[in-house]
N, C-alpha and C positions, 0 to 999 in steps of 0.2 A: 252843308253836308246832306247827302241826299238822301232817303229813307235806306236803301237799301246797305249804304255805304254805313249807314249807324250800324245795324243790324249786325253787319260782314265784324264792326270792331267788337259790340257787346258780345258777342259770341265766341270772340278772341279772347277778350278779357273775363268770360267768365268760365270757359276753360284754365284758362290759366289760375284762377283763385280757388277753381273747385280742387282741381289738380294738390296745390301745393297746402289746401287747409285741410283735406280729410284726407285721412287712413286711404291706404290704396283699397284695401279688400271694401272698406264703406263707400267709395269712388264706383268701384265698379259695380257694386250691389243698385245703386243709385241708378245705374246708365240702362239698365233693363227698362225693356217698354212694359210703362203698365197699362192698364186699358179701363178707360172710362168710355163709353158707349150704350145715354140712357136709349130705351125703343117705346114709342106707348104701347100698352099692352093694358093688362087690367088696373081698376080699379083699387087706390089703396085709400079706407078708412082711418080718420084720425079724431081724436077728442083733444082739446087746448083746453087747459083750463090757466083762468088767470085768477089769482089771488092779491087781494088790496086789503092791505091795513096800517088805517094812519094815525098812529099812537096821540097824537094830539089832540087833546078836550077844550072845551069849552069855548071856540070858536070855528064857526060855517064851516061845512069844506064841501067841493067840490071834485068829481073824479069820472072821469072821461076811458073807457077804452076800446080801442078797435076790434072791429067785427069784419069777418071773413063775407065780403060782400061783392067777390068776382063771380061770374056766372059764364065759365067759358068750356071749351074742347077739352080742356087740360085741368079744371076743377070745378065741382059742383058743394053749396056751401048750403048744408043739412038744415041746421039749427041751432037755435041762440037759446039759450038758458041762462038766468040769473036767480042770485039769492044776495041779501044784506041789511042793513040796516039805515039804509039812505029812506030820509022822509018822502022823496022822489026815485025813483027808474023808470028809464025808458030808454028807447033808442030812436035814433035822432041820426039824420041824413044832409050829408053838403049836399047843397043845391046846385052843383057844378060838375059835380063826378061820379056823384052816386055814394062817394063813400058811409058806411057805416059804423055806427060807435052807442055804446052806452053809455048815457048821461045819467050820472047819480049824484045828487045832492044829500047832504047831511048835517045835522042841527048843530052838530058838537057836543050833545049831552052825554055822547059815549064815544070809543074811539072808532070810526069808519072801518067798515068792516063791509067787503064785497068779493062775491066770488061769480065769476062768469065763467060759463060751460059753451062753448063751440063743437056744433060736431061740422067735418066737410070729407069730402073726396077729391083725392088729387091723381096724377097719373103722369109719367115721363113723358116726354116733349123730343121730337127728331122728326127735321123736316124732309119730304121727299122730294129733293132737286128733280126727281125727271118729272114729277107729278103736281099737273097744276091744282092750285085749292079748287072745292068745290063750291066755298062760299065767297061771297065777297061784300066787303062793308059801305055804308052810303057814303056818297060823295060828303055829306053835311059830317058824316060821324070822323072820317077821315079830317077833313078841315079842322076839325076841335084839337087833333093830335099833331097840329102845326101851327099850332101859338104858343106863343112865350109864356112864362111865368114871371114872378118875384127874383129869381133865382137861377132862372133860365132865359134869362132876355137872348131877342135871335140877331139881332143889329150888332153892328161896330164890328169888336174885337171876333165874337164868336160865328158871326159870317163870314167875314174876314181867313177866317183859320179853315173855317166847312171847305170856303171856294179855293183854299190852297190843298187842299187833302184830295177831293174829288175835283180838280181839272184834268178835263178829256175822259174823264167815265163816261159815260155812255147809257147805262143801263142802272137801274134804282139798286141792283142786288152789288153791280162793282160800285158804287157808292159809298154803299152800305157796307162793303169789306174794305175796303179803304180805311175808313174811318174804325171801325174794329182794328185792323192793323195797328192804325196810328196810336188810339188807345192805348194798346200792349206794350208797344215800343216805348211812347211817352211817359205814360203815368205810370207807376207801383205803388203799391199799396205801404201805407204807414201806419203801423202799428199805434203811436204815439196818438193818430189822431181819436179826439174821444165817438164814439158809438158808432154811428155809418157815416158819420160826416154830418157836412151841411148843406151840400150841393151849392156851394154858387161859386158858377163855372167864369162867370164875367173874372173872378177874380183870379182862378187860377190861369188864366190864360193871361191877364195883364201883369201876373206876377210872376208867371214860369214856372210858378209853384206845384208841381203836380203829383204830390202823393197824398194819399188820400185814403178813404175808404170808399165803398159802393154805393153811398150815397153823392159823394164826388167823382167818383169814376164813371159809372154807370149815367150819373147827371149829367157829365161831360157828354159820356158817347151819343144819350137822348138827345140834347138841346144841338148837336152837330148835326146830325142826321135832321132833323127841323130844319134847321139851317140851309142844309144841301137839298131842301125840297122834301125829303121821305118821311112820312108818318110816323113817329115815334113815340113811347110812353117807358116811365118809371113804372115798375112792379112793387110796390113795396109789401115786404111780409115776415116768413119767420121761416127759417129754419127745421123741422121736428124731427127726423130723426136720421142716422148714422147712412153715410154712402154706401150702396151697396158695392160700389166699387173700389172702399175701400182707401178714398181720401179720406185724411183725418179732417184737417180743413173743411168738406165740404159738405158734411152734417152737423147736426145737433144733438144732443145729449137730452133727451127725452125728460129725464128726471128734472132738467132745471135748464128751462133755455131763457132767463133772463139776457144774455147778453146774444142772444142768435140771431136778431133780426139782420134780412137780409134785404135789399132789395134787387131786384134783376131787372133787363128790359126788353123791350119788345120792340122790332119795327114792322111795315105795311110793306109787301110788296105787290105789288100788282098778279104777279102771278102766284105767287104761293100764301097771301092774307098774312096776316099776322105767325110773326116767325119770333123765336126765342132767341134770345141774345144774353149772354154775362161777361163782357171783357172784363170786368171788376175779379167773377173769381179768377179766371185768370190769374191775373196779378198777384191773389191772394197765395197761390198754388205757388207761383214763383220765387216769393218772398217767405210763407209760412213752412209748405207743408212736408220740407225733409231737414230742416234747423237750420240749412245755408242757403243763403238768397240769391236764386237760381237767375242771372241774367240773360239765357238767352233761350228764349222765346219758342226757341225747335228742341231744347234739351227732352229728353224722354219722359221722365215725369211727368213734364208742363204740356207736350203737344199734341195728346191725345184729348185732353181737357180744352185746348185751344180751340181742335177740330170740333169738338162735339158740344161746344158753349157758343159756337156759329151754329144756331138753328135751332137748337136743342135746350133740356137740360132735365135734370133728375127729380123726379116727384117726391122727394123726399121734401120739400118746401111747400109751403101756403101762401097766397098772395092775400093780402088784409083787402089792397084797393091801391085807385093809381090815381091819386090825389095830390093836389097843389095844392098851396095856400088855403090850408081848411081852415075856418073863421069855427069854431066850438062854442057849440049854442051852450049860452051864460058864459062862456069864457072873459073874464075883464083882460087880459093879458095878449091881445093882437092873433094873428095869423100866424100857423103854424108852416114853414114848408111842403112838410111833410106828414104826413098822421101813421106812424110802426110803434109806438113806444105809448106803453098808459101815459095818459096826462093828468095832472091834480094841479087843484090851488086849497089854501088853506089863507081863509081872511080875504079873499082876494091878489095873492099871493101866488105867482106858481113856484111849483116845484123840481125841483130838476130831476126826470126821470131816467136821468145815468149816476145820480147818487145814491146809493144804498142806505145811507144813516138818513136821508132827507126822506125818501121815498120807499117806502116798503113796501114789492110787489115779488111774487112770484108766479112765472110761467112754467107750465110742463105741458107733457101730451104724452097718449097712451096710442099705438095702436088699435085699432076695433075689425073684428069678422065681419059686420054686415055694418 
């Protein structure tokens, strides 16, 4: 079945299911164009603070969190601040990415108790198709953003899949829309799965399996575009506050963004550098953000968000770092994929930081004037 012929039936069938499950007057309320269209413009100020506390006495614990540590067009990352009662703090850099984190150790004589303050500046993302970038990255910086990972191997299946999506492109930008297509069409977001996912794409592709979250989607669409030659990167980060445009899905809730991490991605193009990319929310918008799961891809809702997550996307987000396989200096517990979520061990023990009884942390953010 060819791409286009899916597309011609999901969009059969999901008129049809919209049609016959909601109320007509909520049907048609629905089919108005909304409009999402972020622009850079100025400067928006944020504070994160993260709170750790791990009720557990009288043996070691260890507690790991990410630090806003991108220095780009699109975010500038203020200051680090910390307070607690770790025998040790500091912070502590992969040697591979750049990423950043505080490392705090604790004796166990009282319950771990830490609080980290981030201040940074973020700003909306929309690229200028007639306008070529002014900058452009080294040949050596670009190579690093087309190797594989743990998680993102570029052999077998998933080049395989690259060189069936982009045969006869031409140009790194229809490449790279190709493959965004395919995403959308292919994979939808699952609610079911836990946090942003896990990203390893070898499997969904050997398995068929494609829903997911944006740590599988977005992983997907990175390690394809690798694949088909184009420089690509994960974003990983958070969330902080409410769309101005008015998706519910595609903010966060200021007062408590423990479950907000988001990651997004980014590819190289020759002419216009580093370009923003989200097929993930996408998917999310299509599935989440009006209570029935919207299959076709041009519906109103969805393709304004479509349009403007090719190139773009909303500063209402922070990027922590665009990190693989981060190894967590004193970590006993191996390699992480990915570094968005605090990490803890306790004993030498880790902790799963999508449980709430195991792990107690909380995230917020305030806006800030200067």
């Amino acid at each position: 079945m060819t791409m286009m012929t899916r597309r011609t039936l999901l969009k059969a069938a999901s008129g049809a299911m919209l049609t016959s499950v909601l109320p007509q007057a909520a049907f048609a309320q629905q089919q108005q164009e909304k409009r999402f269209a972020p622009q850079p413009g100025d400067w928006r100020s944020f504070e994160i603070v993260t709170r750790v506390n791990l009720q557990k006495t009288g043996v070691p614990a260890k507690v790991w969190v990410p630090l806003p540590s991108v220095e780009t067009e699109w975010q500038r990352s203020l200051s680090d601040e910390w307070t607690g009662n770790g025998k040790t703090m500091g912070i502590a850099t992969d040697s591979r990415y750049g990423a950043k984190y505080l490392a705090a150790e604790f004796d166990g004589a009282a319950p771990a108790v830490l609080e980290v303050r981030s201040r940074v500046q973020t700003r909306d993302r929309a690229t200028d198709w007639e306008k070529p970038a002014a900058l452009h990255a080294a040949p050596d910086d670009l190579r690093h953003w087309l190797q594989p990972t743990d998680l993102m191997p570029l052999d077998g299946i998933v080049r395989h899949t690259a060189r069936q999506i982009v045969a006869g492109a031409h140009t790194d930008i229809d490449k790279v829309q190709r493959i965004y297509d395919w995403i959308i069409i292919s994979t939808y977001r699952e609610p079911k799965v836990r946090g942003c996912g896990v990203g390893d794409i070898k499997a969904m592709l050997e398995t068929g399996n494609f829903g997911g979250k944006c740590g599988d989607i977005n992983g997907l669409f990175v390690g394809l575009c690798r694949a088909a030659g184009v420089p690509a990167r994960d974003a990983y980060g958070i969330r902080l506050a409410p769309s101005a445009f008015g998706y519910r899905e595609l903010g966060g809730n200021p007062a408590s963004l423990k479950s907000a991490q988001h990651c997004r991605a980014e590819v190289y193009l020759r002419k216009h550098g580093w370009v923003a990319m989200d097929p993930a929310d996408v998917g999310k918008v299509m599935r989440l953000e009006t209570g029935t799961w919207i299959k076709d891809p041009d519906h109103p809702v969805v393709a304004p968000v479509r349009k403007a997550l090719f190139g773009g996307w909303e500063g209402n987000w922070m990027a922590y770092n665009f990190a693989h396989d981060v190894k967590l200096r004193g970590s006993t517990t191996g390699k992480l994929g990915f570094l968005m979520y605090p990490q803890a061990e306790i004993g030498g023990e880790a902790l799963d930081p999508l449980d709430p009884d195991a792990f107690k942390y909380a995230i917020s953010a305030r806006s800030m004037t200067a």
